[in-house]
N, CA and C atoms as an extended XYZ file, in Angstrom:
423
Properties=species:S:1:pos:R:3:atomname:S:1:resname:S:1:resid:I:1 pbc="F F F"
N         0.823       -1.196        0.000 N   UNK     1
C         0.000        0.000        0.000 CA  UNK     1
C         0.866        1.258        0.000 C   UNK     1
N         1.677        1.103        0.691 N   UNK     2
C         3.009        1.866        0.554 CA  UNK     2
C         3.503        2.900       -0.697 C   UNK     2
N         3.933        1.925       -1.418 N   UNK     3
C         4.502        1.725       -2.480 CA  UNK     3
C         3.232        2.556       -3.388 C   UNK     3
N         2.477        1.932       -3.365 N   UNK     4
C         1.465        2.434       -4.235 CA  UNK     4
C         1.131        3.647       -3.626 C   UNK     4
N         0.801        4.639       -2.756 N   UNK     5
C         1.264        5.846       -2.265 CA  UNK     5
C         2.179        6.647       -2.772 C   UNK     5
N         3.627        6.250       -2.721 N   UNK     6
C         4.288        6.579       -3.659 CA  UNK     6
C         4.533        6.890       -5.010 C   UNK     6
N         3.696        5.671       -4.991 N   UNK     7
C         3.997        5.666       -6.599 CA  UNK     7
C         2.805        6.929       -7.302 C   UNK     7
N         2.246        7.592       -6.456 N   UNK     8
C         0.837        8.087       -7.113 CA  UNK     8
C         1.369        9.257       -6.597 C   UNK     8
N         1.976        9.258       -5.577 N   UNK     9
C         2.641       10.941       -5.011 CA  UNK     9
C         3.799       11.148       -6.261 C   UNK     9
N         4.509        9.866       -6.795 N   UNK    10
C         5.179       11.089       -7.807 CA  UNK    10
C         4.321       10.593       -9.315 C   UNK    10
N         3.298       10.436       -9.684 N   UNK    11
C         2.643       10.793      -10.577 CA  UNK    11
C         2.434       12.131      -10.386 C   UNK    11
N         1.138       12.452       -9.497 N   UNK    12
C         0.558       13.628       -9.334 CA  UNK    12
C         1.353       14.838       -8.503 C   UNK    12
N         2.627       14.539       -8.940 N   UNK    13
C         3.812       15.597       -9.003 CA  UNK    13
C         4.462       16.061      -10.561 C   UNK    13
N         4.062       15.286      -10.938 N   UNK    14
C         4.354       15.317      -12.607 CA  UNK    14
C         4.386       16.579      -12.972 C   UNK    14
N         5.593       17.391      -14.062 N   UNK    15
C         4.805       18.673      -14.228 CA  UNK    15
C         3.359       18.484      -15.209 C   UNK    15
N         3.217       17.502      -15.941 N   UNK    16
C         2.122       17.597      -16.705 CA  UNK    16
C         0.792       17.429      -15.794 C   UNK    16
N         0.670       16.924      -15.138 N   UNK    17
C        -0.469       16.675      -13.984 CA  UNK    17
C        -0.546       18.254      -13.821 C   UNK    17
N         0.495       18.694      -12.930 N   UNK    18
C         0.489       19.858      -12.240 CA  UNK    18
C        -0.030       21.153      -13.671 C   UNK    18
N         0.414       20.536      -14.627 N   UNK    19
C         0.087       21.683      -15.609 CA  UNK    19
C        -1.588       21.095      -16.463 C   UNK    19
N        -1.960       20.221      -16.442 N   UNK    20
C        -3.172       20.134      -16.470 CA  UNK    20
C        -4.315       20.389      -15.438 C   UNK    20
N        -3.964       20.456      -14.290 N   UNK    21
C        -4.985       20.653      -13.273 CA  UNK    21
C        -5.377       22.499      -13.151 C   UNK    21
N        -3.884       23.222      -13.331 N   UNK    22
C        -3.800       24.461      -13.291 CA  UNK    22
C        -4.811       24.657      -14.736 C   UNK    22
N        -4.658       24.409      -15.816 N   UNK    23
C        -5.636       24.360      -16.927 CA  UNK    23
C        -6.931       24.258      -16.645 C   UNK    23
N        -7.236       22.921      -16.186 N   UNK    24
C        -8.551       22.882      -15.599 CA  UNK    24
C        -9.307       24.041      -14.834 C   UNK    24
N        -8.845       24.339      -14.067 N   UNK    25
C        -8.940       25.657      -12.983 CA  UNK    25
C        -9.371       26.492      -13.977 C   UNK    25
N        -8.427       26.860      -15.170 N   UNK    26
C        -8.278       28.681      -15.861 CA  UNK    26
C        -9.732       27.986      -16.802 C   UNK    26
N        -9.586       27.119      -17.422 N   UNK    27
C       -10.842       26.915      -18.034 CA  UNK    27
C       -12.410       26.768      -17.059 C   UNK    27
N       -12.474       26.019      -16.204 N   UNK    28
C       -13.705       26.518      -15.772 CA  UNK    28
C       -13.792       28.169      -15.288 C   UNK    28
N       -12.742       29.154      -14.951 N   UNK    29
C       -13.177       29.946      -14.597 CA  UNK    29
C       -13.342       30.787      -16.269 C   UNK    29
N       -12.543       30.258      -17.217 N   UNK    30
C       -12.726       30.924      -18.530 CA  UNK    30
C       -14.056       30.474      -18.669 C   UNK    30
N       -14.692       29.573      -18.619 N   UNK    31
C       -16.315       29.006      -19.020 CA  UNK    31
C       -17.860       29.744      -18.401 C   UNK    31
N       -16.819       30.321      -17.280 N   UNK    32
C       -17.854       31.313      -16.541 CA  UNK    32
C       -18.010       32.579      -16.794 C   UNK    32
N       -16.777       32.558      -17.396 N   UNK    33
C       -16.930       34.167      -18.343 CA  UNK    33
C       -17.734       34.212      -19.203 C   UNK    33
N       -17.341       33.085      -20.533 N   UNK    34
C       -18.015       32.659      -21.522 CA  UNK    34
C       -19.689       33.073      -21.310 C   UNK    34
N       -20.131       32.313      -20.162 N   UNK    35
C       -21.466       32.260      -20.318 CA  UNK    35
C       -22.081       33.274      -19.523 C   UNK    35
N       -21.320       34.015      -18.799 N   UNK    36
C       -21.719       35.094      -18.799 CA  UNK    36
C       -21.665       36.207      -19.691 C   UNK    36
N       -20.875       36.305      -20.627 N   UNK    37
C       -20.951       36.999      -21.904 CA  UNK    37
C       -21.907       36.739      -22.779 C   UNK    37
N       -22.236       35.398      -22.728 N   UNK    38
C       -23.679       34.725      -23.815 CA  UNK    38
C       -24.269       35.275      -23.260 C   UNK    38
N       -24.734       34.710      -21.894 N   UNK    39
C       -26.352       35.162      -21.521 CA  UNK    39
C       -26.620       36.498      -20.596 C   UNK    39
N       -25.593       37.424      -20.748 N   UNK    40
C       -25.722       38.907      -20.427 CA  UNK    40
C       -25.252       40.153      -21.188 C   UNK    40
N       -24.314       39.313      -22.386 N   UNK    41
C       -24.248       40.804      -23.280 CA  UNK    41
C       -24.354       40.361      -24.553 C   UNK    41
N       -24.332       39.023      -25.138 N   UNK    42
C       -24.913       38.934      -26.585 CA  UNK    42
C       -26.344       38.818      -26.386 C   UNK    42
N       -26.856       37.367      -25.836 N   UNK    43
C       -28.410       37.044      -25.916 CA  UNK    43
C       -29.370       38.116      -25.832 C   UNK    43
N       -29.021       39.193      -24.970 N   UNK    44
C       -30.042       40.476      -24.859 CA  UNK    44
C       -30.684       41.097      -26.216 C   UNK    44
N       -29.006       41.240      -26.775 N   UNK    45
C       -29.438       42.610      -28.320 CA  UNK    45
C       -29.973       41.442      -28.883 C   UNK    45
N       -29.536       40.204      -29.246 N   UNK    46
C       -29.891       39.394      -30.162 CA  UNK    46
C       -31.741       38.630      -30.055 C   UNK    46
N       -32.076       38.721      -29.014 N   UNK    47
C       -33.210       38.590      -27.997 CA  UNK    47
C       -33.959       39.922      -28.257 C   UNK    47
N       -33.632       41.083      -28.492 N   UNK    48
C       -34.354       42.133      -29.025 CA  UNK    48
C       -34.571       42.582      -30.228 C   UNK    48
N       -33.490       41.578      -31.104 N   UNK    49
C       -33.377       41.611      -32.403 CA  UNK    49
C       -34.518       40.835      -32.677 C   UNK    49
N       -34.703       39.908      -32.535 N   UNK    50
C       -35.752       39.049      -32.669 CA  UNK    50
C       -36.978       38.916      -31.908 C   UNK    50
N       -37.499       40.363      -31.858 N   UNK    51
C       -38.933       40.957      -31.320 CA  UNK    51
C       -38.751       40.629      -29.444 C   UNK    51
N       -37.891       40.791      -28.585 N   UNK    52
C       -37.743       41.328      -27.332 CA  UNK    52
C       -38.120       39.947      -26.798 C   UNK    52
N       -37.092       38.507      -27.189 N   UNK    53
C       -37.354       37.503      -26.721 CA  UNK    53
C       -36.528       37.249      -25.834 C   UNK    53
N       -36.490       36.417      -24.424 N   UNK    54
C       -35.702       36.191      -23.838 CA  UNK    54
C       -35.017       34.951      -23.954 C   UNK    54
N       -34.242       34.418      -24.426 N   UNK    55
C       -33.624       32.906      -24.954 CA  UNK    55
C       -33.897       31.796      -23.425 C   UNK    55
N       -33.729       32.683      -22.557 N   UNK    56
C       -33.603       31.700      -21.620 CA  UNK    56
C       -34.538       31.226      -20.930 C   UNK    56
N       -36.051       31.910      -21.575 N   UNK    57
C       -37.054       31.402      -20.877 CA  UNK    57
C       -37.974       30.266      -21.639 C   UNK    57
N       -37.280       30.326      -22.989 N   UNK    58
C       -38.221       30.129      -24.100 CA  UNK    58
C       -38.281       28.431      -23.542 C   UNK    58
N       -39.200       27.405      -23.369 N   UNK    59
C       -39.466       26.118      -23.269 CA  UNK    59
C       -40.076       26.257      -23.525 C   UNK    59
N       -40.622       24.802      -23.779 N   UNK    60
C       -41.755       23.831      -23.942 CA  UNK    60
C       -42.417       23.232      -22.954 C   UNK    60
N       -43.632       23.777      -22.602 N   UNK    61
C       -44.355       22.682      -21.326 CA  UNK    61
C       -44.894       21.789      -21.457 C   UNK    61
N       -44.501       20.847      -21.193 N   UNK    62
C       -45.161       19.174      -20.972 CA  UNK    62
C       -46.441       19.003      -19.968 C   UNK    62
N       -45.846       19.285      -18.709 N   UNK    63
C       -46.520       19.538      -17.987 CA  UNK    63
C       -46.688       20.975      -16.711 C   UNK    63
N       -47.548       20.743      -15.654 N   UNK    64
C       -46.900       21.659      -14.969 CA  UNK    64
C       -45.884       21.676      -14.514 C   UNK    64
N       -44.830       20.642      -14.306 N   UNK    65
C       -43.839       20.200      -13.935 CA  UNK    65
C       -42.540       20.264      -14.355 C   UNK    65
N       -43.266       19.535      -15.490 N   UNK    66
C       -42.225       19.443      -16.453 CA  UNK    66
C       -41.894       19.976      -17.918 C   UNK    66
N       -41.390       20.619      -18.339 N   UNK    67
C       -40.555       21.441      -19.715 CA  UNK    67
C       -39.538       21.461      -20.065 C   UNK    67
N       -39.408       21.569      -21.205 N   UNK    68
C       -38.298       21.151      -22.119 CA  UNK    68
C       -37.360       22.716      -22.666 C   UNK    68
N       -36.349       23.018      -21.966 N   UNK    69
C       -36.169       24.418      -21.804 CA  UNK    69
C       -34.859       24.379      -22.349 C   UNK    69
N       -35.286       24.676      -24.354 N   UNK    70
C       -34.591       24.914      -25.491 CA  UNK    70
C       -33.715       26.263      -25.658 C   UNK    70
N       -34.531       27.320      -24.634 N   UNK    71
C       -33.973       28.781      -24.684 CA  UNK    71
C       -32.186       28.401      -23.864 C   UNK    71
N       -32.361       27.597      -22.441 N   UNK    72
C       -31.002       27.264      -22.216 CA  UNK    72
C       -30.170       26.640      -23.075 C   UNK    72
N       -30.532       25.972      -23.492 N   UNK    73
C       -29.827       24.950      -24.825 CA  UNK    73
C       -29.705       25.978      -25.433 C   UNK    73
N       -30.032       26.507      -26.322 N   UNK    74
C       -29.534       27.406      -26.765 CA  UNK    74
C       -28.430       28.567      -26.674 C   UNK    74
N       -28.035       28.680      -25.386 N   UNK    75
C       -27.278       29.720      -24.440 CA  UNK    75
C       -26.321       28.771      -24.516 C   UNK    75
N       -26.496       27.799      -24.043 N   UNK    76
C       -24.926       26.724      -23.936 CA  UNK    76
C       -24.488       26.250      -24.869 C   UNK    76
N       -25.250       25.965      -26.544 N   UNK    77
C       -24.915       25.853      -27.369 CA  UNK    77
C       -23.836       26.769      -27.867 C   UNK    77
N       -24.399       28.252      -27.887 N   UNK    78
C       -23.416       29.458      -28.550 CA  UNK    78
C       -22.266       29.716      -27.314 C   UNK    78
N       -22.332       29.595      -26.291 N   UNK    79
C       -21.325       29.393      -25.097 CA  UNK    79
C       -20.098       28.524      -25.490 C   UNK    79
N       -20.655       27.335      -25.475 N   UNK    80
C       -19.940       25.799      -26.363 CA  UNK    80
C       -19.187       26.295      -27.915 C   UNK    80
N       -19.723       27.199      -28.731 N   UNK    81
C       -19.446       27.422      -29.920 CA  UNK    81
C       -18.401       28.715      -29.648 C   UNK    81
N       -18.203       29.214      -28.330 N   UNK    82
C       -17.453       30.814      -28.871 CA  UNK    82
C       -16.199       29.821      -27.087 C   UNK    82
N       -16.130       29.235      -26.729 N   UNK    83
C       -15.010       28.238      -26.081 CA  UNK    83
C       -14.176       27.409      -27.112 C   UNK    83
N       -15.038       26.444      -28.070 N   UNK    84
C       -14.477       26.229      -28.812 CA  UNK    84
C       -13.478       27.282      -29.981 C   UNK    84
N       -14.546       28.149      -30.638 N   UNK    85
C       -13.320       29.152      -31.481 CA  UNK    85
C       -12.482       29.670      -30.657 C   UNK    85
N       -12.316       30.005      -29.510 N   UNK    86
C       -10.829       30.941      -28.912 CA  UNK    86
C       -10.050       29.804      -28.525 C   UNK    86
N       -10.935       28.180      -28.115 N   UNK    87
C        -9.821       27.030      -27.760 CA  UNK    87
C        -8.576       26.563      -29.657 C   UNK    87
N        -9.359       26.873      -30.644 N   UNK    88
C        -9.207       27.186      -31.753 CA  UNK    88
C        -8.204       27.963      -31.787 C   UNK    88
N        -8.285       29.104      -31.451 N   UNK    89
C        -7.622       30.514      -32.086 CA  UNK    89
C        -6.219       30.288      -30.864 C   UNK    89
N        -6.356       29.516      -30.061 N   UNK    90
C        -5.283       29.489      -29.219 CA  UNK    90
C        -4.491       28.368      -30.045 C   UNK    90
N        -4.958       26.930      -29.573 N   UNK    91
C        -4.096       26.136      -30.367 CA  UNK    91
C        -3.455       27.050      -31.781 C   UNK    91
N        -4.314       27.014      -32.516 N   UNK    92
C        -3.723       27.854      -34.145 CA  UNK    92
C        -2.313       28.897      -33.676 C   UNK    92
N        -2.511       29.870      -32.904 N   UNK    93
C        -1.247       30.642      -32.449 CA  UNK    93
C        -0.287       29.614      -31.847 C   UNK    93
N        -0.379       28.425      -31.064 N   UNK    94
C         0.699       28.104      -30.545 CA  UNK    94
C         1.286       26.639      -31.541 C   UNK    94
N         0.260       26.431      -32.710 N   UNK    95
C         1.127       25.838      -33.972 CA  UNK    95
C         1.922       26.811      -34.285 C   UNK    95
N         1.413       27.718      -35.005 N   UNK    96
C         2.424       29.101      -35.463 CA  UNK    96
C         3.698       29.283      -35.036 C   UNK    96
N         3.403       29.561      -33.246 N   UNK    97
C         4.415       29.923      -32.429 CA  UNK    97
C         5.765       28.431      -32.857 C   UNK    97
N         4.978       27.047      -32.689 N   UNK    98
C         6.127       25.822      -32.977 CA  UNK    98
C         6.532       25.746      -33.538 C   UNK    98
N         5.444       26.222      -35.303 N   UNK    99
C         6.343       26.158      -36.624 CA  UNK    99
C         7.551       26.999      -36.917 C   UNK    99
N         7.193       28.277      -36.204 N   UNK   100
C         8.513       29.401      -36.384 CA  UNK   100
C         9.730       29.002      -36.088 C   UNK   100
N         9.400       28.448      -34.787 N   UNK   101
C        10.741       27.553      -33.503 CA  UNK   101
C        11.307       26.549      -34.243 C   UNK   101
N        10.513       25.798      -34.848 N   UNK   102
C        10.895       25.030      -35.857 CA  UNK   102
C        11.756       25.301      -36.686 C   UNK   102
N        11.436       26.171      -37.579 N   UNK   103
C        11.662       27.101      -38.958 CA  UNK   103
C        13.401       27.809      -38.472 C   UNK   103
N        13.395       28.309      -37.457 N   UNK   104
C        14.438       28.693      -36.666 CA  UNK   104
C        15.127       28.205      -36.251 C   UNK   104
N        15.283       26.740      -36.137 N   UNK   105
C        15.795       25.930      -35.324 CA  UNK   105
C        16.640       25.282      -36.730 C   UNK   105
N        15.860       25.100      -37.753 N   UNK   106
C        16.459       24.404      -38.901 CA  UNK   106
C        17.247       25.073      -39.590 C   UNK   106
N        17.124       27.153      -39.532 N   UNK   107
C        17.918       28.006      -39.797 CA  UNK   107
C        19.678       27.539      -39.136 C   UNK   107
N        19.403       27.677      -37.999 N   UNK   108
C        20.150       27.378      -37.295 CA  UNK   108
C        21.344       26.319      -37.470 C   UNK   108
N        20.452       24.839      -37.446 N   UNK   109
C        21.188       23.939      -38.141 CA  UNK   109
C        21.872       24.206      -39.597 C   UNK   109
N        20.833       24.930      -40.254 N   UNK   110
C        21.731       24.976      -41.984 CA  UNK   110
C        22.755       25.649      -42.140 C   UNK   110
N        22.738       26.786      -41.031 N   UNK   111
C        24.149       27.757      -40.860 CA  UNK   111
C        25.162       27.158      -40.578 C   UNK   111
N        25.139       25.996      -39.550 N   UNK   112
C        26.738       25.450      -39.353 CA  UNK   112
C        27.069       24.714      -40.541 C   UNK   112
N        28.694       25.232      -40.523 N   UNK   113
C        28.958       24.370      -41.945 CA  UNK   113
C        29.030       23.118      -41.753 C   UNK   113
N        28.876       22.135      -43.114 N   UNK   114
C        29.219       20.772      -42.957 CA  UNK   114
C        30.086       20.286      -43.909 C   UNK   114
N        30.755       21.575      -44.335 N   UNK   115
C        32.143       20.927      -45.003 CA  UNK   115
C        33.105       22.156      -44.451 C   UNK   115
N        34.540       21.182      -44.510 N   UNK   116
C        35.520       22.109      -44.348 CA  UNK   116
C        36.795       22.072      -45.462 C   UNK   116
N        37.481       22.854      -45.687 N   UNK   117
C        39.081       22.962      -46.435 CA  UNK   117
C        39.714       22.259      -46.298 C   UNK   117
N        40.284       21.118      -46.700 N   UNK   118
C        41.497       20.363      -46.450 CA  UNK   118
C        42.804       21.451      -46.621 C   UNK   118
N        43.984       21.471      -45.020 N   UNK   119
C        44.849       22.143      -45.145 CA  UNK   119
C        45.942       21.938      -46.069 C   UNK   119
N        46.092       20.849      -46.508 N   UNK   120
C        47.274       20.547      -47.049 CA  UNK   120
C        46.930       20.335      -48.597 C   UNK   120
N        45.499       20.164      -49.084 N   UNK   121
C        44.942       19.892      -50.813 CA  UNK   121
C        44.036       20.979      -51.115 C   UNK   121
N        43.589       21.942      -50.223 N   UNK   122
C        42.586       22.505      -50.031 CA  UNK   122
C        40.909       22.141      -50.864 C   UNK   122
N        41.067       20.680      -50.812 N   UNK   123
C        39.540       20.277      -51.269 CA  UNK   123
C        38.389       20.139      -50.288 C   UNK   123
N        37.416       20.381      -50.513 N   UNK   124
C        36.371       20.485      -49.392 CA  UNK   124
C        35.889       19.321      -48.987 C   UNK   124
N        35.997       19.021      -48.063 N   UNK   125
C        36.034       17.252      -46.957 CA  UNK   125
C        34.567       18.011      -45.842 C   UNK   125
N        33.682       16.243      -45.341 N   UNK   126
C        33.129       16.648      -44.484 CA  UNK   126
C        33.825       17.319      -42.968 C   UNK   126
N        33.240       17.954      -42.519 N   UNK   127
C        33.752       18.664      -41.181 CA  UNK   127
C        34.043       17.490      -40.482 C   UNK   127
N        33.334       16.444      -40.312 N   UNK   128
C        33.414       15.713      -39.673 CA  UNK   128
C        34.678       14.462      -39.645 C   UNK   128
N        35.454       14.498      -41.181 N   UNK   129
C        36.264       13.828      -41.600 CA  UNK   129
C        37.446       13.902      -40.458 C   UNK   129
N        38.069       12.779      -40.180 N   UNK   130
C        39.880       13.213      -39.655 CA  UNK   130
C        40.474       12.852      -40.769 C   UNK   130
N        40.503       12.247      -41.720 N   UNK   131
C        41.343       12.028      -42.748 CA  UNK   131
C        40.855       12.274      -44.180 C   UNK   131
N        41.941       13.302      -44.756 N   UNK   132
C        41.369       13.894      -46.466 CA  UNK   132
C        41.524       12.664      -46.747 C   UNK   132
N        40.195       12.691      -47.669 N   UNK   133
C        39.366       11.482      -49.100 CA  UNK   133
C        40.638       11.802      -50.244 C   UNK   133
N        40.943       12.988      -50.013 N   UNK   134
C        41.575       13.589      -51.659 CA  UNK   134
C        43.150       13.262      -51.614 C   UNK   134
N        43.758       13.795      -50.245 N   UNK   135
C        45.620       13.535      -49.998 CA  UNK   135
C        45.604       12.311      -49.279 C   UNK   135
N        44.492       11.958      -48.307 N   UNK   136
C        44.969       10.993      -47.314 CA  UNK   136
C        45.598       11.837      -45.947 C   UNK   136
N        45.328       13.050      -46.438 N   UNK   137
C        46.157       13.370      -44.619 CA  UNK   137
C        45.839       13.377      -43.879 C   UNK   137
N        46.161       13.317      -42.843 N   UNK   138
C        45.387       13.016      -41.065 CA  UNK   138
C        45.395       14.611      -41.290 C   UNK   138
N        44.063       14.947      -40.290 N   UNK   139
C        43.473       16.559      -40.059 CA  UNK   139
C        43.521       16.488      -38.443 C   UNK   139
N        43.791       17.380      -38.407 N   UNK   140
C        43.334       18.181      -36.729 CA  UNK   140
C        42.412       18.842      -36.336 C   UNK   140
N        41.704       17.613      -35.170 N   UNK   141
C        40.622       18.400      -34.808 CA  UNK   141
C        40.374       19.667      -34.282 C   UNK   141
């Protein structure tokens, strides 16, 4: 039991644990923004656009009890739809951001040379060579 204690104390030490849970956190409190932006500063104009309706009341009654309350669905739908585009618009910037790093990184590599002068034939040998292909001479590293 021990052991298995352990073994779960350094899982959930992980930085990825530790950096998914912190995520978790920023997204539900990002989700509360979200839907408070739906259902207090879009749904209104858009709710008055469409003859002074309130989205969030709009159901269906079954009974007295019970209704089928499409106006919320609706609110969490476009909530769901504007989380997704900025979860979108984030990933998309931090491809960008990799491809550049990338792009930069391969700059990088292409700049170092990979041939050098042979001193004594002056023919161009890999850098990596100790002995010219062309004289046979031992090179110094």
């Amino acid at each position: 039991m021990k052991n298995f204690i352990n073994e779960f104390k350094k899982f959930a030490m992980r930085g990825n644990v530790i950096d998914m849970a912190v995520g978790i956190i920023i997204g539900a409190a990002f989700g509360k923004i979200v839907n408070s932006l739906v259902e207090d500063v879009l749904m209104p104009p858009i709710g008055l656009i469409l003859g002074k309706v309130d989205f969030s009341d709009l159901k269906f009654i079954l009974t007295d009890d019970v209704a089928i309350r499409y106006g919320a669905f609706i609110n969490a739908l476009i909530s769901f739809l504007i989380v997704a585009f900025a979860v979108f618009l984030l990933i998309k910037a931090i491809n960008t951001l990799q491809e550049r790093m990338a792009a930069k990184e391969k700059e990088e590599e292409a700049a170092e040379p990979t041939v050098k002068k042979c001193p004594y034939c002056d023919s161009e040998i890999s850098i990596k060579a100790t002995r010219c292909p062309h004289c046979t001479s031992e090179l110094k590293k």
